[in-house]
C-alpha positions in Angstrom: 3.4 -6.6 72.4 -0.2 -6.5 71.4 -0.7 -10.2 71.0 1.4 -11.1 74.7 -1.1 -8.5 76.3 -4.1 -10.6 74.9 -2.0 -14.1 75.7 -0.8 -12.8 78.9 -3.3 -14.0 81.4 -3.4 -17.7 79.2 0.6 -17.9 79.3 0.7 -17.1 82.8 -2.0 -19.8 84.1 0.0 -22.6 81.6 3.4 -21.7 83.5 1.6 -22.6 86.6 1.4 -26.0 85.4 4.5 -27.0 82.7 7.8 -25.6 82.3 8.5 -23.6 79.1 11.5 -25.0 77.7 12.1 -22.5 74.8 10.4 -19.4 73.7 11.9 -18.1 70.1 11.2 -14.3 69.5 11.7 -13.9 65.2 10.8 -10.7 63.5 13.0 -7.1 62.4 15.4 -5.7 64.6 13.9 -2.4 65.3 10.8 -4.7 67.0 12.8 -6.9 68.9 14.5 -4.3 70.5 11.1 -3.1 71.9 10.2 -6.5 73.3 14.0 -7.6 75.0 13.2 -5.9 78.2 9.1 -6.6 78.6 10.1 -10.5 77.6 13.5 -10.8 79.8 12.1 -13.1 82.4 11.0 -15.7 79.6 14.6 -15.6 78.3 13.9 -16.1 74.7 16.1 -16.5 72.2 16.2 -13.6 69.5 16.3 -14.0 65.9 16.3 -11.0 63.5 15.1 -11.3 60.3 17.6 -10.1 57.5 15.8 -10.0 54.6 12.1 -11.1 53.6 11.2 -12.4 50.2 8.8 -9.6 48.1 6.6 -10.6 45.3 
């Protein structure tokens, strides 16, 4: 949410002049789940990550 509040104003000014055709949201359930109603006009689809590789 931190990084669409500083991309916010540049997002908003490029929808005035292309269509977004897809916006992919990717990261841990628990943080999606805080962004599906603040990003519901975009429609994005939603991937949660499962499982991360650890050194």
């Amino acid at each position: 949410m931190a990084h669409l509040a500083n991309v916010g104003d540049l997002l908003a000014e490029g929808l005035k002049i292309a269509d977004l055709v897809r916006l992919e949201i990717h990261g841990p359930a628990a943080e999606l789940d805080q962004m599906r109603d603040p990003l519901a006009a975009y429609h994005p689809a939603w991937f949660v990550r499962e499982a991360a590789l650890r050194r």
